[in-house]
TORDO-226672 format. One record per residue (C-alpha): residue number from 1; residue in three letters; x, y, z. Coordinates in nm, 4 decimals, m for minus. Layout:
N
  seq  type        c1        c2        c3
  NUM   ALA         X         Y         Z
...
// end
This chain:
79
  seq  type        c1        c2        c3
    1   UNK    3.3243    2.9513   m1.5929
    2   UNK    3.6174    3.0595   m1.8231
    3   UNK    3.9754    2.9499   m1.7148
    4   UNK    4.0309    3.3705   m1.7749
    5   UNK    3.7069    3.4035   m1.5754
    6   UNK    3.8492    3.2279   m1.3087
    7   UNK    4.2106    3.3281   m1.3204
    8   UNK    4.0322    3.6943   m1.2202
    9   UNK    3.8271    3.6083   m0.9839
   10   UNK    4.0195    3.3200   m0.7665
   11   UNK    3.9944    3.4561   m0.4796
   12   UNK    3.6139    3.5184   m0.4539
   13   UNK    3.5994    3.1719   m0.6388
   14   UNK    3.7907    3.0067   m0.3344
   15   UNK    3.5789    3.2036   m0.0779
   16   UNK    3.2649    3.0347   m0.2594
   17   UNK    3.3621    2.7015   m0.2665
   18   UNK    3.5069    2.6745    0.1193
   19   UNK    3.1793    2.7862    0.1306
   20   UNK    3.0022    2.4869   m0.0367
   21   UNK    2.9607    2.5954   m0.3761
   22   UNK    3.0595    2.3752   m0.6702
   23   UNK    3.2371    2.5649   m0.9223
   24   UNK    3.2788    2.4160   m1.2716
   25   UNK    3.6208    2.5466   m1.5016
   26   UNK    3.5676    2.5108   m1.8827
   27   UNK    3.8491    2.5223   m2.1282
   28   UNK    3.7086    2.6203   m2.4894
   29   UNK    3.3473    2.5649   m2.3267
   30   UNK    3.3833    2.2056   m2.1985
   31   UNK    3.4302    2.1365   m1.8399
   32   UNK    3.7326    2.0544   m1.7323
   33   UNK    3.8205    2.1100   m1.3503
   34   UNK    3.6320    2.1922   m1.0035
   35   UNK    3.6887    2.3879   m0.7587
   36   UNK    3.5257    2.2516   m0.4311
   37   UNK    3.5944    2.2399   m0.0515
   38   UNK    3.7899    2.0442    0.1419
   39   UNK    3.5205    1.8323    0.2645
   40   UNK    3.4048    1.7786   m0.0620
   41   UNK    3.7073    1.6965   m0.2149
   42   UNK    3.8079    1.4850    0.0707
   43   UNK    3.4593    1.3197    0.0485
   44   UNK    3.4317    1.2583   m0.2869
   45   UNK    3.8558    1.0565   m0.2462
   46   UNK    3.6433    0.8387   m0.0088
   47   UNK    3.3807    0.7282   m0.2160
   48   UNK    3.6153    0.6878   m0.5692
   49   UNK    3.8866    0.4642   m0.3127
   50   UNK    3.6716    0.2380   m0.1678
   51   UNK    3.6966   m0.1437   m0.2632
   52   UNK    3.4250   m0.2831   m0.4300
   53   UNK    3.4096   m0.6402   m0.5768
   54   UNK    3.3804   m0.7544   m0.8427
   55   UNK    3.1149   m0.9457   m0.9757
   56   UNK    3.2989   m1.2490   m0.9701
   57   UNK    3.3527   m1.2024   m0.6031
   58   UNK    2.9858   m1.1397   m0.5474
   59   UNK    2.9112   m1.4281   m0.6852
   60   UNK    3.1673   m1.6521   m0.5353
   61   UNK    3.0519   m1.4932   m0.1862
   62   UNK    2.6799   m1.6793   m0.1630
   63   UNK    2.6581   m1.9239    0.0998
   64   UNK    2.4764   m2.1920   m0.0807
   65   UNK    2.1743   m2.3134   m0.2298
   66   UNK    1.8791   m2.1502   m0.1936
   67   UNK    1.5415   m2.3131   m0.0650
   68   UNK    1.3379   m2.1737   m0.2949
   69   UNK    1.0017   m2.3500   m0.2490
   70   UNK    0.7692   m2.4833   m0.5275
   71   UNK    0.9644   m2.4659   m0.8430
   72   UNK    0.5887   m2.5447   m1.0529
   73   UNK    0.5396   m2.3488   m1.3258
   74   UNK    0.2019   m2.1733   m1.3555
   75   UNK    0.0576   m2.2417   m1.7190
   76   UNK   m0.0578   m1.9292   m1.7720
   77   UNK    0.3090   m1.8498   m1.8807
   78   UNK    0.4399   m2.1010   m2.0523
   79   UNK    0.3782   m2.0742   m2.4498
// end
């Protein structure tokens, strides 16, 4: 939808998006903004704030070596 489109119709546009809808506002035809609800918008802070590591830290967080069994290799794939 239009930035025009959506400057005239903001008020049904809100009423859609409390009510779950996603609404996507394009500026020369490429997206640019959306208009959701609170709880999406709220949600979606959540999920992009959370801490993640990093792989270094996932790395540096296994416990040890691993017991890994038999480390034979079948023939039928070596070259």
């Amino acid at each position: 939808m239009s930035i025009a489109d959506a400057k005239a119709g903001f008020a049904g546009l809100v009423d859609a998006a409390a009510n779950g809808a996603f609404i996507t506002i394009t500026r020369h035809g490429e997206p640019v903004a959306m208009l959701v609800s609170v709880d999406a918008g709220e949600a979606a802070k959540r999920v992009m704030t959370k801490p993640r590591p990093n792989f270094g830290e996932f790395l540096m967080s296994y416990p040890g070596p691993a017991d890994i069994g038999s480390t034979a290799i079948d023939p039928k794939f070596t070259t």
